[in-house]
C-alpha positions as CSV (number, residue, x, y, z in Angstrom):
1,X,54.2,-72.5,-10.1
2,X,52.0,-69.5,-8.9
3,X,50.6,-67.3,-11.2
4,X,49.9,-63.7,-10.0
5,X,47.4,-62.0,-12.2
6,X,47.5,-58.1,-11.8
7,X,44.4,-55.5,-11.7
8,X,44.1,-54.4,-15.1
9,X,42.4,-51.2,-13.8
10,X,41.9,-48.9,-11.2
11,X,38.8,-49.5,-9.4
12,X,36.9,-51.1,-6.6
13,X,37.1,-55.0,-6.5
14,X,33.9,-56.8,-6.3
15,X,33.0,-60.3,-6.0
16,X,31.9,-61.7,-9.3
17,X,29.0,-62.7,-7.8
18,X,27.9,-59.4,-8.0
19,X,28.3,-58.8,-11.9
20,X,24.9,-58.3,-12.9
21,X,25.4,-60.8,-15.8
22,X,24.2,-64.3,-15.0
23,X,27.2,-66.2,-17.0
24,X,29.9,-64.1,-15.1
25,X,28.1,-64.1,-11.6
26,X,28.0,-68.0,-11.2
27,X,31.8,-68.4,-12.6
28,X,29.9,-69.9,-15.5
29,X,33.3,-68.8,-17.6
30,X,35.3,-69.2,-14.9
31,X,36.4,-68.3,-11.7
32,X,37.8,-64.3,-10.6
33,X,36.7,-61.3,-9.6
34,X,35.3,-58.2,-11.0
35,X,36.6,-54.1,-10.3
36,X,34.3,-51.2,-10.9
37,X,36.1,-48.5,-12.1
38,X,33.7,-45.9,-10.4
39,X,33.5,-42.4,-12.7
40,X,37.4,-42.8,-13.9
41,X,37.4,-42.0,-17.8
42,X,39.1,-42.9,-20.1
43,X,40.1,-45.8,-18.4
44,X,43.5,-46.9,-19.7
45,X,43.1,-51.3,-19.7
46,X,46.3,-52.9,-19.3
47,X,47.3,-56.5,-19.6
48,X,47.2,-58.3,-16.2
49,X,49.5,-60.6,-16.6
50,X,52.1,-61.8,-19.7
51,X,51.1,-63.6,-22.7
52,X,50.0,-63.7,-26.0
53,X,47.1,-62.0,-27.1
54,X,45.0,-64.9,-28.3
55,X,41.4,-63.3,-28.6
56,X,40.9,-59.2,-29.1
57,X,38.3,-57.3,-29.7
58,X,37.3,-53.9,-28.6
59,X,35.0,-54.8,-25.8
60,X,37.1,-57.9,-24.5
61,X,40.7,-59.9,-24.4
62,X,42.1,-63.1,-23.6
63,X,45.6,-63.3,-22.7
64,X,47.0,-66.7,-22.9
65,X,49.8,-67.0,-20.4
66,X,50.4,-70.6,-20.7
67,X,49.1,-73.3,-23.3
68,X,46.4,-74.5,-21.5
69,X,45.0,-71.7,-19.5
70,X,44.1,-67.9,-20.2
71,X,42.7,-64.7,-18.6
72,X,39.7,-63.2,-20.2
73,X,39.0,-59.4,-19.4
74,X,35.3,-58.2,-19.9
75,X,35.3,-54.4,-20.3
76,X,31.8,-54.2,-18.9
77,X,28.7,-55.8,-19.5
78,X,26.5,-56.0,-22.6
79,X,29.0,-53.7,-24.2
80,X,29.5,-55.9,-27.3
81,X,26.4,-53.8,-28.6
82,X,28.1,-50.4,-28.3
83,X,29.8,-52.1,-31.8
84,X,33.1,-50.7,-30.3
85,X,32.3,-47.3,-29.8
86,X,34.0,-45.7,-26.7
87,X,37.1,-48.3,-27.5
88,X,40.3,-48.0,-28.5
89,X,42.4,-50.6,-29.1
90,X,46.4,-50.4,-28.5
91,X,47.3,-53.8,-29.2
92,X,46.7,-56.6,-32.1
93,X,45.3,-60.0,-32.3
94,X,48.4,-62.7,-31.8
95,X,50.9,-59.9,-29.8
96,X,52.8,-60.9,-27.5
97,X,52.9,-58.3,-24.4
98,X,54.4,-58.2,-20.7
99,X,52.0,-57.2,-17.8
100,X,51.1,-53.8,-17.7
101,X,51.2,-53.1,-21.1
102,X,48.5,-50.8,-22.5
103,X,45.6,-52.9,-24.0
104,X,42.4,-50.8,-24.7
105,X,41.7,-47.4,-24.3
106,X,38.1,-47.2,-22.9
107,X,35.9,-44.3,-23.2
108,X,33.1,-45.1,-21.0
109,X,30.4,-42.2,-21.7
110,X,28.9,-44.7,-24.7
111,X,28.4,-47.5,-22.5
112,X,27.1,-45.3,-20.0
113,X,24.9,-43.3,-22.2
114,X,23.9,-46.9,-23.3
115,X,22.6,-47.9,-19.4
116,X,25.6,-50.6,-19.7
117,X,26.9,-51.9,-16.7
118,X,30.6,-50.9,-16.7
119,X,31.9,-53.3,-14.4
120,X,34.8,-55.4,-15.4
121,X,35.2,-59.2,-15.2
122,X,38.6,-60.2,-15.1
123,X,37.9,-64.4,-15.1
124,X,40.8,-67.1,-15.5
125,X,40.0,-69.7,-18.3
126,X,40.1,-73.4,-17.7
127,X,40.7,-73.0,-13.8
128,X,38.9,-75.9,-12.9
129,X,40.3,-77.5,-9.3
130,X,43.1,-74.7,-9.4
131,X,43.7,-73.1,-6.2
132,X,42.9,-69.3,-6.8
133,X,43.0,-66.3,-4.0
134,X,41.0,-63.5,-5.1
135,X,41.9,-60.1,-3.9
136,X,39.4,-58.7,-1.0
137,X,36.8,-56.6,-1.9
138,X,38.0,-52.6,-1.5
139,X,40.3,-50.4,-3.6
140,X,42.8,-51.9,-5.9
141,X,45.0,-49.6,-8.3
142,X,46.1,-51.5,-12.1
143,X,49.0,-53.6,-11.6
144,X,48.2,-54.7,-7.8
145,X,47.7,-58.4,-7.4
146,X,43.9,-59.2,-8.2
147,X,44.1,-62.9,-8.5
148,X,46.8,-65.7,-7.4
149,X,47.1,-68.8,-9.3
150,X,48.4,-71.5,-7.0
């Protein structure tokens, strides 16, 4: 059964080889893409795809949207040192939500002002041998196909 796994921002896709992070560049969590979200703020993060909420925290999710496989979304890179500033969460720990529901709230001036990369990382978990079609690298608005599962 195909899986479609939608944009969860606005932005310009971008191979995840070019996430300047060595763990996401060589698919090291798994495979995707990444989106830039260019000078957009706040940047309203929705869920790409439906599940339950299994991980949250301010600076990153993972949506389980079957037992054995999830979607992890990175809201840029190194941000886990901002300590959550700039984020806003709109969702718990555990929730279940639909695709396109509002996650996180991001207010990217502190990573910014921090030098962080704000690229996003949007990487399927435990998608070993899957077949996966990435979107082409170009615009992509939240809620257009990023990734295809089978």
């Amino acid at each position: 059964m195909a899986v479609t796994i939608a944009a969860p921002i606005t932005g310009t896709v971008i191979p995840l080889t070019e996430v300047p992070d060595p763990v996401f560049a060589k698919a090291l969590v798994g495979p995707g893409a990444a989106i830039d979200p260019g000078d957009v703020m706040p940047l309203t993060v929705t869920a790409p795809v439906s599940g339950k909420l299994t991980s949250l925290k301010p600076h990153a999710f993972v949506l389980s949207h079957r037992p054995d496989q999830g979607v992890l979304v990175h809201l840029g890179i190194d941000t886990v040192h901002l300590k959550g500033a700039g984020f806003t969460l709109r969702a718990e720990a555990g929730q279940e939500v639909e695709a396109g529901d509002e996650i996180v709230v991001w207010d990217l001036a502190a990573a910014r002002e921090a030098e962080k990369s704000v690229v996003v990382p949007v990487v399927v978990l435990e998608a070993a041998g899957e077949d996966l079609t990435v979107a082409e690298a170009g615009p992509i608005s939240a809620g257009d196909t990023l990734i295809r599962i089978g």
